[in-house]
N, C-alpha and C positions, 0 to 999 in steps of 0.2 A: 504493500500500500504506500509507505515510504517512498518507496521507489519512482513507483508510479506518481506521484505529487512533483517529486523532482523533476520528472520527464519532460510532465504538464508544465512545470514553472520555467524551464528550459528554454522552450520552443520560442518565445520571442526573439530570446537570444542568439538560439540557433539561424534563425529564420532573417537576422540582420544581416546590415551588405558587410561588414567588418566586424563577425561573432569574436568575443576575446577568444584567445585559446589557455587562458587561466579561471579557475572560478573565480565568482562573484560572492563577495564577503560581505555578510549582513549582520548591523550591529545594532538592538535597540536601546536607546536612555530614558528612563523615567525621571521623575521627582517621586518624594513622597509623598502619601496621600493628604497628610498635613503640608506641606509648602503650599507657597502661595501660587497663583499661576502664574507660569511665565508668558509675555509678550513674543508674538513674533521674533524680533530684534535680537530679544533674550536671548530665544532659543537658536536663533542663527549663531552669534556668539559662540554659545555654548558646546554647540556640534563645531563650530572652526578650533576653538580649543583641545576640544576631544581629538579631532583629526591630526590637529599638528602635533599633540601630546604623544599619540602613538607611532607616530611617524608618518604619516600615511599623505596629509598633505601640510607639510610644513609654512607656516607662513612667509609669503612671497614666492613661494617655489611654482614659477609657470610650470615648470615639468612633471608634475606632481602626476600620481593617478588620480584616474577621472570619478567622480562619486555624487550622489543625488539624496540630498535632506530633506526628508517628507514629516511634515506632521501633522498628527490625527487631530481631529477636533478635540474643542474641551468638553463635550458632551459624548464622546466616546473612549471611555476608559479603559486600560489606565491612560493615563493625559503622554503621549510620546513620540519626541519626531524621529525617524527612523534614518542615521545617515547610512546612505549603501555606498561605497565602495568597488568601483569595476576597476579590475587591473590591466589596462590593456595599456597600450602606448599609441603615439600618433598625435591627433587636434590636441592640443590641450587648453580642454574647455570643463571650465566650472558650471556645472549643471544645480539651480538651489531658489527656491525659494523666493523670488523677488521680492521686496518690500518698497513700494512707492508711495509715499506721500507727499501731504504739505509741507513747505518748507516753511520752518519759523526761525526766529531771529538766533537762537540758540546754535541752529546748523552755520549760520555763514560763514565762521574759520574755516571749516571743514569743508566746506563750500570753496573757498580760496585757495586748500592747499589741493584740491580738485585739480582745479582750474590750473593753478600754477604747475601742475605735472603735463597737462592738457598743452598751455600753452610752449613748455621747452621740447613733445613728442611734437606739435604738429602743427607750431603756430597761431594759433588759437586761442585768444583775438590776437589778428595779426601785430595790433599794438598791445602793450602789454599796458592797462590802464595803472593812473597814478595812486588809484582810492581802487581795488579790486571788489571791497566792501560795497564803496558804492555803485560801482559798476553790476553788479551782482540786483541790487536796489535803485533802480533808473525812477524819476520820479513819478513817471507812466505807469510803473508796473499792477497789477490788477493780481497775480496769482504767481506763486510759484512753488516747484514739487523736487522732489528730491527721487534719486533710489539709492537706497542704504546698502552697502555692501557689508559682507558679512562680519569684516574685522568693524565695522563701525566707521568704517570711511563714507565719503560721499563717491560712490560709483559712476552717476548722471545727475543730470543736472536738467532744466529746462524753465521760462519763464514766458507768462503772458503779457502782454502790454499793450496800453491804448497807443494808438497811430497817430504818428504828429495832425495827421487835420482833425483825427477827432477829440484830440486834444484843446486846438484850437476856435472850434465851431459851441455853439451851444445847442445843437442840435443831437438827439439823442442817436451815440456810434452802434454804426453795424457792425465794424471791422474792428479787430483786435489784433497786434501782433505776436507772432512769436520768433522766441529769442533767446539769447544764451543758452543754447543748445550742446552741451559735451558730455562727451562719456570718457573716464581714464581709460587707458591704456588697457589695463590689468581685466578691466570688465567687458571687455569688446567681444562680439561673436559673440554675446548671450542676451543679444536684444534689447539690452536696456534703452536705447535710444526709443526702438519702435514702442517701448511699453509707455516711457513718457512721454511724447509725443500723441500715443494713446490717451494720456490722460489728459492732456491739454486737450485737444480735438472734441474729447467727453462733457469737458466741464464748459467748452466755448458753446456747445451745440445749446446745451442744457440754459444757457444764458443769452441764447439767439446772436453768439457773434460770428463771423466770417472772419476767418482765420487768414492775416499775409503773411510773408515772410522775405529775408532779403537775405543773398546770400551772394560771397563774391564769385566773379565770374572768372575759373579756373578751367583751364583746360584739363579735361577727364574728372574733375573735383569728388570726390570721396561723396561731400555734401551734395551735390548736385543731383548725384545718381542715385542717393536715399532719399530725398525727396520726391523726382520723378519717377520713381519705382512704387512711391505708396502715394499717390494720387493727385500731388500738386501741379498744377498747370502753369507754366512761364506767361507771365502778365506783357512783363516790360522787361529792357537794361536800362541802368542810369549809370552816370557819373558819380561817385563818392565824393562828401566832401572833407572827407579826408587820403588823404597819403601813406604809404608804405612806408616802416622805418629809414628806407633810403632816398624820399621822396617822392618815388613815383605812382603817378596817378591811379588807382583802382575802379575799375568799373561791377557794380550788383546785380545780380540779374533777381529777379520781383516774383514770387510765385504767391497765388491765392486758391486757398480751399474753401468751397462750400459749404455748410454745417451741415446742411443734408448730406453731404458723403462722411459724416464722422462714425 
């Protein structure tokens, strides 16, 4: 009967295009039934500690094996997220638990030293602002959301903001933009970008805005190709009226989303 349950639990594995050829090592952590409940976040933590503790995925180690933290609701007892462990080699990609929210004023450092990894991987923003704090908190801003990585860094980043005319007009805005857009390094290739950008897209519908965005015009650009791949449509180009750390002129290209496609 064993056996047979094994076989059964198998067959996903078998049935993938790169089946590991080592078993899959499963380990569950409780609390007690007196503690208190842990938080998402908590328990993200708490499975990164355990991993690195055993060796399995040390922190910072890209090369680590690959493993996936699930946990059970707090209505299904006992309360436990279950990290699995696959040992294969190849992508190395952390599979886990997203955590996305609001961002409050408590994250902004964290939010900084993001950004500040963000900007020395990939230029981003091409200028490195004077106030990063307040760059983060433009005086437009309307929402902003965070995703938490597991050690407790800021993994992504994204905000929303009123549009310089509707800023300007007294007239009640349709459009809102979005902005400060990044994800570190470390967290790439596990979607974080599409999941915030989900949240925004959620929360503008839900608030009847029309979503712009401005983004510079690079040949093959990284950004370009994530936005026209999940539904943005090229408005305009403009001129920037700013410059490149060496002067030279940059030009934006303008895309707009519908709410009805959020």
């Amino acid at each position: 009967m064993l056996r047979r349950l094994v076989e059964l639990l198998e067959q996903p594995v078998v049935a993938g295009v790169h089946p590991p050829d080592k078993p899959v090592w499963h380990c569950s952590l409780h609390n007690h039934a007196d503690d208190a409940l842990l938080s998402d976040q908590q328990w993200a933590r708490l499975a990164a500690e355990f991993r690195a503790g055993v060796g399995l995925v040390p922190h910072g180690d890209l090369g680590a094996v690959r493993w996936l933290g699930i946990r059970h609701g707090d209505d299904s007892p006992p309360r436990r997220p279950r990290p699995c462990s696959r040992l294969v080699t190849g992508e190395n990609i952390l599979m886990q638990h997203l955590i996305v929210r609001t961002r409050s004023a408590a994250d902004l450092d964290r939010c900084v030293d993001a950004l500040r990894v963000v900007h020395h991987a990939d230029a981003y923003p091409l200028n490195w602002p004077a106030d990063p704090h307040e760059w983060l908190t433009p005086p437009r801003l309307l929402r902003a959301w965070i995703a938490d990585g597991p050690d407790g860094s800021v993994a992504g980043h994204v905000a929303v903001q009123r549009t310089l005319n509707a800023l300007a007009s007294q007239a009640p805005a349709r459009h809102a933009e979005l902005s400060r857009l990044y994800v570190t390094p470390a967290a790439r290739r596990r979607s974080v970008a599409s999941a915030l950008v989900r949240h925004a897209r959620s929360w503008a519908a839900e608030h009847g805005y029309n979503l712009t965005l401005n983004v510079t015009d690079e040949h093959r650009s990284a950004a370009v190709a994530f936005y026209e791949a999940t539904g943005w449509q090229h408005s305009h180009t403009t001129d920037a009226d700013w410059t490149t750390p060496d002067g030279q002129p940059v030009k934006l290209r303008h895309y707009i989303l519908d709410s009805r496609d959020a």
